[in-house]
C-alpha positions in Angstrom: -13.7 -0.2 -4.2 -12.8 2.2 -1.0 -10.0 1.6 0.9 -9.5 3.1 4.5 -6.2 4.4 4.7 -6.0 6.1 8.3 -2.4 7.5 7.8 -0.6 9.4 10.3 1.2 12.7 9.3 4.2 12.8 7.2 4.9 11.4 3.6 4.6 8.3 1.9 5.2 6.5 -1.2 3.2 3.4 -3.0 5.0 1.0 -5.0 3.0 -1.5 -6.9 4.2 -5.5 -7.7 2.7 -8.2 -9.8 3.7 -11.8 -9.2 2.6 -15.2 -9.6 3.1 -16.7 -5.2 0.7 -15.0 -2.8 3.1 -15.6 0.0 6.8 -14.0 -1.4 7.7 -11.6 -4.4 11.0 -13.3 -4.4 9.4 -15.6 -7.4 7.6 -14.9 -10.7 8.0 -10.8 -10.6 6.1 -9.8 -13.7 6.4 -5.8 -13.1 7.0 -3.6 -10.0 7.1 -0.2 -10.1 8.7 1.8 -7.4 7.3 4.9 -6.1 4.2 5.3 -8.5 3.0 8.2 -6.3 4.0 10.0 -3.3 2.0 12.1 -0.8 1.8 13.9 2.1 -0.5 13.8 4.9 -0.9 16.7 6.7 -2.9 17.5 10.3 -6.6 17.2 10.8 -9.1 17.5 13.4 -8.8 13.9 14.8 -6.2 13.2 17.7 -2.7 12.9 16.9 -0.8 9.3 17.1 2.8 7.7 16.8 2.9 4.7 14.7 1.9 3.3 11.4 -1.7 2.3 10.2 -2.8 -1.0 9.4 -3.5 -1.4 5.3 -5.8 -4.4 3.9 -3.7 -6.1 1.5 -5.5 -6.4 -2.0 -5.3 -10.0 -3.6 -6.2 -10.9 -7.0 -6.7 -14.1 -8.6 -6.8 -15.0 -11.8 -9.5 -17.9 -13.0 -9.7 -19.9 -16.7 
């Protein structure tokens, strides 16, 4: 799987969640970690922007 990021500059963090609704976290948390990784994105060739970057949201179901 490949996932897009197209991040602006500066640093960022991913925290990770399992839980049971597909619509809240409030419910059902089975594990979240905070801050699994951090990095920082630094300048490239493309044009700079202000703002933050859409990101596809990865659902999993589980069937049987």
């Amino acid at each position: 799987m490949h996932i897009q990021l197209n991040l602006g500059v500066g640093s960022y963090t991913l925290t990770v969640a399992v839980h049971s609704d597909a619509t809240t976290h409030l419910v059902n948390n089975y594990d979240w970690w905070d801050k699994v990784i951090g990095l920082q994105v630094v300048p490239g060739p493309e044009p700079p922007f202000v703002g933050s970057a859409w990101l596809p949201v990865l659902h999993v179901e589980r069937h049987g």
